[in-house]
C-alpha positions in Angstrom: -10.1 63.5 -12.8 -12.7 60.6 -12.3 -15.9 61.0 -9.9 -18.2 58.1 -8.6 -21.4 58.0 -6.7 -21.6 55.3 -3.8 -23.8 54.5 -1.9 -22.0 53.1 1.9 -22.9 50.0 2.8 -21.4 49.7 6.4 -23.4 47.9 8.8 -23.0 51.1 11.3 -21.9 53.5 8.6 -18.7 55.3 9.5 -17.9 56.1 12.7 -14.5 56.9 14.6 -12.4 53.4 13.7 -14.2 53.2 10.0 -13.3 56.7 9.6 -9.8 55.6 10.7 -9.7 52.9 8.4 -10.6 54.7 5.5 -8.1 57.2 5.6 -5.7 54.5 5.4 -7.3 52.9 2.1 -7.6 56.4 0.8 -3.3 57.2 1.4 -2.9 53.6 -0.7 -3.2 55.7 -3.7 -0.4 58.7 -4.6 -4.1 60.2 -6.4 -6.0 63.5 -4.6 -8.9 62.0 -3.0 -11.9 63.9 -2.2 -15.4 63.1 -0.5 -18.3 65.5 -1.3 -21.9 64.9 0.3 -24.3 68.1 -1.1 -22.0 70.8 -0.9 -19.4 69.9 1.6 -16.8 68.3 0.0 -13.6 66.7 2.0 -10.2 65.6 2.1 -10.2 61.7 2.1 -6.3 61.4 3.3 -7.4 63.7 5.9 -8.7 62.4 9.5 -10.5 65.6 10.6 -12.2 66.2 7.1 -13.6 62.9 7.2 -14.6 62.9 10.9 -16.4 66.2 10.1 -19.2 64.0 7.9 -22.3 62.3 9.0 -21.8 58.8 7.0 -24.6 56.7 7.9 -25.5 53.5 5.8 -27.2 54.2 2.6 -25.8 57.8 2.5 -24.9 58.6 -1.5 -21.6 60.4 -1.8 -19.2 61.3 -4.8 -15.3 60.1 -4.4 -13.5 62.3 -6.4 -10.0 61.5 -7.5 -6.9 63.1 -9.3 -4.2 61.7 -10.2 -1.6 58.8 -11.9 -3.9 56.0 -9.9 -7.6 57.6 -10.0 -9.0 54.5 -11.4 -7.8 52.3 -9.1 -8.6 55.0 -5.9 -11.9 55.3 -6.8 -12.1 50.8 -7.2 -10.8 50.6 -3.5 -12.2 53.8 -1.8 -15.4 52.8 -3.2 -15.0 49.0 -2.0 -14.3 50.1 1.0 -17.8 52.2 1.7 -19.6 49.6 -0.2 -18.7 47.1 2.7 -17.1 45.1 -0.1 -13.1 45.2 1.6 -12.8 45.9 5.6 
């Protein structure tokens, strides 16, 4: 299991389509992905989880994954929310 704190850098955070898009980065990876902000922590493959968080920019948030492909989850989950791929 590998964990990483990032810090989003979206211009409007993530909203509805950004939540969309993410999900689909996130089902890339065969890993378990997981979101946690304080103690409510998330499914990343999963539309609903996601859309129940407030992601603003600069929010901190630990990506969580499990699996074969953690490493390389966590690398493109995290690019993602940096604002790094789109």
């Amino acid at each position: 299991m590998m964990r990483e704190n990032v810090t989003i850098n979206m211009d409007r955070g993530v909203d509805a389509r950004p939540a969309a898009m993410l999900v689909q980065v996130a089902n890339r990876y065969d890993s378990n992905l997981y979101m946690q902000i304080e103690n409510k922590k998330v499914n990343l493959k999963s539309i609903m989880g996601v859309m129940t968080l407030v992601l603003d920019r600069g929010t901190e948030v630990v990506i969580e994954a499990n699996g074969g492909d953690e490493e390389q989850a966590i690398s493109g989950v995290g690019a993602f929310l940096k604002g790094i791929e789109q």
